[in-house]
C-alpha positions in Angstrom: 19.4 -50.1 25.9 21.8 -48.3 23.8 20.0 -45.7 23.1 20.1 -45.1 27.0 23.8 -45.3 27.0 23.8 -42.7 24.2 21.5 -40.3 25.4 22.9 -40.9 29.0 26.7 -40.2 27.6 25.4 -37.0 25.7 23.7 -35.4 28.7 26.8 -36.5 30.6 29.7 -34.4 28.0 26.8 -31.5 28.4 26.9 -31.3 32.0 31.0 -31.6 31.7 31.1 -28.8 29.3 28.6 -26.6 31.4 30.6 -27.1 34.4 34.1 -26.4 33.1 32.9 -22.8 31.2 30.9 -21.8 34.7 34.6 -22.0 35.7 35.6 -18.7 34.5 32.5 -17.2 35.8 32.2 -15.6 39.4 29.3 -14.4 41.2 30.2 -10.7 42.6 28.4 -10.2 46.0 25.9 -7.8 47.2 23.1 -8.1 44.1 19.9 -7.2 44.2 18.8 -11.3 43.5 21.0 -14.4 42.8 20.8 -16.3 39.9 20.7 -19.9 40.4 21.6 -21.4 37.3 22.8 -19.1 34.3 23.4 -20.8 30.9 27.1 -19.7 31.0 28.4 -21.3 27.6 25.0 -20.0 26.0 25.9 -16.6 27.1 29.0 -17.1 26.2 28.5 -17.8 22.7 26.0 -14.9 22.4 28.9 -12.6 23.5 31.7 -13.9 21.5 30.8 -12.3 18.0 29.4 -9.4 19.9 33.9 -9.0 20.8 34.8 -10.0 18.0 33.1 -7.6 15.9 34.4 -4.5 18.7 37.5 -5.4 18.3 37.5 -4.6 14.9 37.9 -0.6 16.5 38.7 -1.4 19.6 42.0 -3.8 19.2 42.9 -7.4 19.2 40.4 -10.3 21.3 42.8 -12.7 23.2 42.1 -16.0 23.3 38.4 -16.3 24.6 39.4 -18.8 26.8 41.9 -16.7 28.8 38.4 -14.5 29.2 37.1 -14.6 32.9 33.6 -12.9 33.4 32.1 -11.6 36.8 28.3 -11.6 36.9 25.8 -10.1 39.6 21.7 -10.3 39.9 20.5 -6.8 39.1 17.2 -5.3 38.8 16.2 -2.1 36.3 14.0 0.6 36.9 11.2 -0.9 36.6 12.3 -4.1 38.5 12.9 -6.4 35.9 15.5 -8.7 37.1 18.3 -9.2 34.6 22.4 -9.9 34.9 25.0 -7.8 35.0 28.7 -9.3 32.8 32.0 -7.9 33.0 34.2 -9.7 31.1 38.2 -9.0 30.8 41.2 -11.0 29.8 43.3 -10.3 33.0 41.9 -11.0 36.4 45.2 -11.1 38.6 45.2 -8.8 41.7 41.4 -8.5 42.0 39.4 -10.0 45.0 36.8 -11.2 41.9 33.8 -12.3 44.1 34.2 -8.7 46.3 34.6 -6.1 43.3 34.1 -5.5 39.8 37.5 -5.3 37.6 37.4 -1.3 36.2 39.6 -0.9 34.0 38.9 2.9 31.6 41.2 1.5 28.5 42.4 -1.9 27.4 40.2 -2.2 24.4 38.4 -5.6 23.6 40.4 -7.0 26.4 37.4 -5.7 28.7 33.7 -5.7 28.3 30.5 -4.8 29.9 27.2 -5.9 28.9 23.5 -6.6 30.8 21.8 -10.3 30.4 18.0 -10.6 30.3 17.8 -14.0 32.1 14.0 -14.0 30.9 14.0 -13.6 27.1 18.2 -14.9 26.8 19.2 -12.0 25.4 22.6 -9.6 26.0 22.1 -6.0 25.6 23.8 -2.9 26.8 27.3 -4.0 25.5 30.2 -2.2 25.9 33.5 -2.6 25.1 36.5 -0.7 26.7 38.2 2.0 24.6 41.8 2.6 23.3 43.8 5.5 24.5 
């Protein structure tokens, strides 16, 4: 019996700390297919380092939690579903489920990168210049 309340309280704090990361992130409309459940914090914690290491060119990382991402179900040439991430620090004045935040400088304060929901891998990162 208490290993039932321990493995019940575990999945519990898991499903807690899921919910409050898929917080920051927001579905743009119009995708080619929409993912049903993304592993945010996973995704999360693949793109961190990936940042952290850019903004060793491309100027300071804020505080990751201040981060907010925007995601949308794309497909590639050859139809291979995957996720597109744009990631930025400030999201005020943007209608975040109807566009994509563009910003052309800002350094590590904005990012771009692809998701293969299939093998749970980023690629295609990007990270915003300096001017």
């Amino acid at each position: 019996m208490q290993r039932f309340a321990t493995v019940t309280v575990a999945v519990l704090l898991s499903v807690v700390a899921i919910a409050s990361d898929s917080s920051r992130w927001i579905e743009v409309k119009g995708g080619g297919w929409e993912p049903d459940v993304l592993p945010f914090a996973q995704i999360e914690d693949d793109l961190r380092p990936l940042v952290a290491a850019a903004a060793k060119v491309s100027g300071p990382v804020l505080d990751w939690k201040s981060y907010t991402f925007q995601y949308q179900g794309q497909h590639g040439p050859t139809g291979r579903k995957y996720v597109l991430v744009n990631g930025f620090c400030n999201a005020s004045g943007y209608h975040l489920s109807e566009q994509w935040v563009q910003v052309f400088d800002g350094g590590a304060c904005f990012f771009r990168a692809k998701y293969d929901p299939q093998s749970r891998k980023i690629y295609d990162f990007e990270v915003n210049g300096v001017a």
